[in-house]
PAVEXDREN-65829 format. One line per field, with one value per residue: residue in three letters; residue number from 1; x, y, z of N, C-alpha, C, O in turn. Coordinates in steps of 0.001 Angstrom, whole numbers. Layout:
BEGIN
res: c(ALA,...)
n: c(NUM,...)
n_c1: c(X,...)
n_c2: c(Y,...)
n_c3: c(Z,...)
ca_c1: c(X,...)
ca_c2: c(Y,...)
ca_c3: c(Z,...)
c_c1: c(X,...)
c_c2: c(Y,...)
c_c3: c(Z,...)
o_c1: c(X,...)
o_c2: c(Y,...)
o_c3: c(Z,...)
***
This chain:
BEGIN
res: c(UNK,UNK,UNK,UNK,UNK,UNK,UNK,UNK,UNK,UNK,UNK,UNK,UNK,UNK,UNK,UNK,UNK,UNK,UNK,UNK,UNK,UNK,UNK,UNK,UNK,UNK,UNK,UNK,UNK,UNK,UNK,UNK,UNK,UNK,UNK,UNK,UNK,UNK,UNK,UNK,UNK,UNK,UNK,UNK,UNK,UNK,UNK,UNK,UNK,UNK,UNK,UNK,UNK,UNK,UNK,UNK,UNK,UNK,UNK,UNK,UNK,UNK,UNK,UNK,UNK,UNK,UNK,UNK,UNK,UNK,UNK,UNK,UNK,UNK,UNK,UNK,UNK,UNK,UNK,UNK,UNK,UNK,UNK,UNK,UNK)
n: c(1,2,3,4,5,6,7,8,9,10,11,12,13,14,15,16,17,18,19,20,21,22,23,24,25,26,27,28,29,30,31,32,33,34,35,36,37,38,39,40,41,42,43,44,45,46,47,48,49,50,51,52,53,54,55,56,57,58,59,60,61,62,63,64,65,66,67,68,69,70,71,72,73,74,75,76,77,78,79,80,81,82,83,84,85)
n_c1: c(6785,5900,8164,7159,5777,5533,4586,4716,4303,2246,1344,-62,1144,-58,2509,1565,4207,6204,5967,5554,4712,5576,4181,6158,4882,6339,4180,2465,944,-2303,-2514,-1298,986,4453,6572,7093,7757,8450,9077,10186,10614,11369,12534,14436,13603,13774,11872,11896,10087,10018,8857,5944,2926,767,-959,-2238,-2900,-5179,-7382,-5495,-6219,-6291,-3543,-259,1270,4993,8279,10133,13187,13330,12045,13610,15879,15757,15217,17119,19050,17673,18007,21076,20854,19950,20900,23651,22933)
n_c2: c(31538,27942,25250,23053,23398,22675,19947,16716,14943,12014,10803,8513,6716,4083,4299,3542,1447,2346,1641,2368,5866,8445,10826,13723,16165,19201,20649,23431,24599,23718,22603,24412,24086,23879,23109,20308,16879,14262,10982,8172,4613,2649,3340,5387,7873,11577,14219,17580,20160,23463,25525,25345,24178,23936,24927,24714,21732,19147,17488,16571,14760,11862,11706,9774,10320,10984,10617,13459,13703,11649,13293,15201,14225,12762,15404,16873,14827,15017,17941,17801,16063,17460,19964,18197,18568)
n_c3: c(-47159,-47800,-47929,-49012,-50860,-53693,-55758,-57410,-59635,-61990,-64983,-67168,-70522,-73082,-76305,-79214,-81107,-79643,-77086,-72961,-72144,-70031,-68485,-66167,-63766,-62409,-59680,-58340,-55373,-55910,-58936,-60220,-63164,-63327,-64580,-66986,-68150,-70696,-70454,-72253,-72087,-72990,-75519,-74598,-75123,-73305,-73096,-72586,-71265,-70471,-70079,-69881,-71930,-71307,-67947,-66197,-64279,-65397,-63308,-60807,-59241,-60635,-60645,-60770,-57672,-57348,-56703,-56190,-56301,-58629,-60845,-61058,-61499,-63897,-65552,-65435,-66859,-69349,-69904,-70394,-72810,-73952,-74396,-75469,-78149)
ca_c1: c(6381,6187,9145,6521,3996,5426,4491,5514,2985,3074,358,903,-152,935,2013,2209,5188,6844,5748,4698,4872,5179,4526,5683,4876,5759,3324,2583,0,-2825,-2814,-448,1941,5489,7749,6864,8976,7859,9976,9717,11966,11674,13317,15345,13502,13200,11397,11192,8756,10831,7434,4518,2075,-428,-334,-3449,-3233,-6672,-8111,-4577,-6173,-5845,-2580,649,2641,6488,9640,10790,14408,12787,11249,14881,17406,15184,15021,18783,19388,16540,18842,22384,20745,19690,22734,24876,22997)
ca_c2: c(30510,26589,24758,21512,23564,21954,18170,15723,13826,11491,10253,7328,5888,3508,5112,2302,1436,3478,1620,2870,6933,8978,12455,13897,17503,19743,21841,24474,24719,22417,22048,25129,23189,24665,22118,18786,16012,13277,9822,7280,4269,2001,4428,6092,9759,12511,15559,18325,20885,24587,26454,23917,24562,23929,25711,23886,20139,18743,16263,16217,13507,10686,11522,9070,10793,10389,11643,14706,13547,11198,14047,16013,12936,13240,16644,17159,13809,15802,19194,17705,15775,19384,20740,18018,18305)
ca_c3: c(-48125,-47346,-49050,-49215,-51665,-54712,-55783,-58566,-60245,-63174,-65702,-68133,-71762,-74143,-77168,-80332,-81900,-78601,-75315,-72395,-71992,-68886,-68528,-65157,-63669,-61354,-59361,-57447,-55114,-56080,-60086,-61590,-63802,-63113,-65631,-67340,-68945,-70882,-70567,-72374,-71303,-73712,-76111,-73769,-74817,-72694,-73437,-70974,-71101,-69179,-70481,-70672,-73133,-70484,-67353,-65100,-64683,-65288,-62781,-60830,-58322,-60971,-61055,-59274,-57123,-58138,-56370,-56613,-56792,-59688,-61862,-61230,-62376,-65250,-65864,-65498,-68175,-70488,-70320,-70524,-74060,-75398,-74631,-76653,-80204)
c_c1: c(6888,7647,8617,5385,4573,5391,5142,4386,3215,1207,1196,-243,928,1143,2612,3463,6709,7229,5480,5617,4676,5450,4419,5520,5185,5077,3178,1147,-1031,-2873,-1872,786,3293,6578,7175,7917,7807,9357,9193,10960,12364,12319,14383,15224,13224,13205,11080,10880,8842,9549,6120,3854,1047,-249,-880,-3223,-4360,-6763,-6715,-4442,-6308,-4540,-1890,1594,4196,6989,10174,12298,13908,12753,12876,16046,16641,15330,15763,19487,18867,17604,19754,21956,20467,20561,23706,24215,22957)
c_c2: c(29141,26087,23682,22115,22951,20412,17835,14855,13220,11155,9264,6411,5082,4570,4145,2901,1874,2444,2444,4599,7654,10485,12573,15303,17746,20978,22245,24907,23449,22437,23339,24295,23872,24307,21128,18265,15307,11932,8379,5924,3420,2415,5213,7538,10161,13718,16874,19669,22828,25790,25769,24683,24609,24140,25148,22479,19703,17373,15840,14903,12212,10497,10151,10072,10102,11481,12613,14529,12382,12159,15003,14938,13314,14035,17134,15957,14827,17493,19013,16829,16913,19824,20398,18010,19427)
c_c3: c(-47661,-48147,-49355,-50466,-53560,-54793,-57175,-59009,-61516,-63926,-66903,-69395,-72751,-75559,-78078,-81105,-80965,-77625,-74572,-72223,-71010,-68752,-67070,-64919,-62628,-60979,-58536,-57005,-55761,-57542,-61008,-61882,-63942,-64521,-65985,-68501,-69268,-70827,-71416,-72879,-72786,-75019,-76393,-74333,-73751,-73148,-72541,-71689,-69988,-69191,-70883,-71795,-72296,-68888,-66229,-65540,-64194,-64403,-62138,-59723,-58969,-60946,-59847,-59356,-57425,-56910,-56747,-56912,-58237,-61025,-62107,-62013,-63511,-65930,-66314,-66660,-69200,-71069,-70629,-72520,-74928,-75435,-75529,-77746,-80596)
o_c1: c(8024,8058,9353,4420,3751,6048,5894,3741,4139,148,2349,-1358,2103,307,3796,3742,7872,8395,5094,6847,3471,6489,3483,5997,4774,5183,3659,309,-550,-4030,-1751,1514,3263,7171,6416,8583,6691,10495,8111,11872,13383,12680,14996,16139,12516,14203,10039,11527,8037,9431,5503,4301,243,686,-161,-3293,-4691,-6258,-6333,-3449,-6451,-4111,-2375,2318,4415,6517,10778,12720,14709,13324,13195,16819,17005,15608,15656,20480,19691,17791,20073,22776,20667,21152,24420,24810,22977)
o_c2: c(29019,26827,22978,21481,22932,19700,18544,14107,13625,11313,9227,5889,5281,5408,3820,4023,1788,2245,3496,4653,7748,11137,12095,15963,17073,22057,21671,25398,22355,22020,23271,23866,24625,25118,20801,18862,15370,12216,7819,6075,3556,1419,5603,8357,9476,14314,17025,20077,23234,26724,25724,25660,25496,23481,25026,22048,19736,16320,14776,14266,11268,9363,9687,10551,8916,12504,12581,15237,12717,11852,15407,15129,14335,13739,17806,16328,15449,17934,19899,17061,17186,20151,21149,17391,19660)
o_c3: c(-47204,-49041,-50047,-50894,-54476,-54034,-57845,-58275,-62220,-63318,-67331,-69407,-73060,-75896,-77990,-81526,-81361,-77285,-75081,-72182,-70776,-68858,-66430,-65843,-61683,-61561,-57559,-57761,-56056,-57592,-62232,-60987,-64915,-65233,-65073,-69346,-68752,-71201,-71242,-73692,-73463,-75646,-77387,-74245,-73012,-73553,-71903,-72653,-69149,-68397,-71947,-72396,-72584,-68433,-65237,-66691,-63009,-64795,-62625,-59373,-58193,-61160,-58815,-60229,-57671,-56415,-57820,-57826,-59109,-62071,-63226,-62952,-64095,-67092,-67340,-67287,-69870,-72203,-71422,-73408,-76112,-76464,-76192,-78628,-81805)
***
């Protein structure tokens, strides 16, 4: 097995009253959805996602590519906030 077959991808929307919202994923192979977070900065939530709800990411060539050490700082903030409440 490659160690390059997972990516990082991001999509992004305003959400009122919020600012802007970024959901990122990662995946496996070309579109199975492994994990997703949502961030949203202006806020300072993160939501992460250890069982998506959705398993295929639709249309994953609009997506932007993101860093994989990106989507992990994240990921690892997102778990250490579930942990303290």
């Amino acid at each position: 097995m490659s160690e390059t077959t997972r990516k990082y991808l991001e999509t992004s929307q305003i959400i009122p009253s919020k600012g802007m919202s970024y959901t990122m994923y990662e995946i496996e192979g070309q579109d199975t959805i492994l994990r997703m977070l949502t961030f949203i900065p202006d806020n300072d939530e993160i939501h992460i996602y250890p069982k998506p709800p959705v398993k295929k990411l639709y249309k994953p060539e609009l997506c932007k590519k993101v860093e994989e050490n990106e989507f992990l700082g994240l990921w690892t903030m997102g778990e250490e906030r579930k942990a303290g409440n």
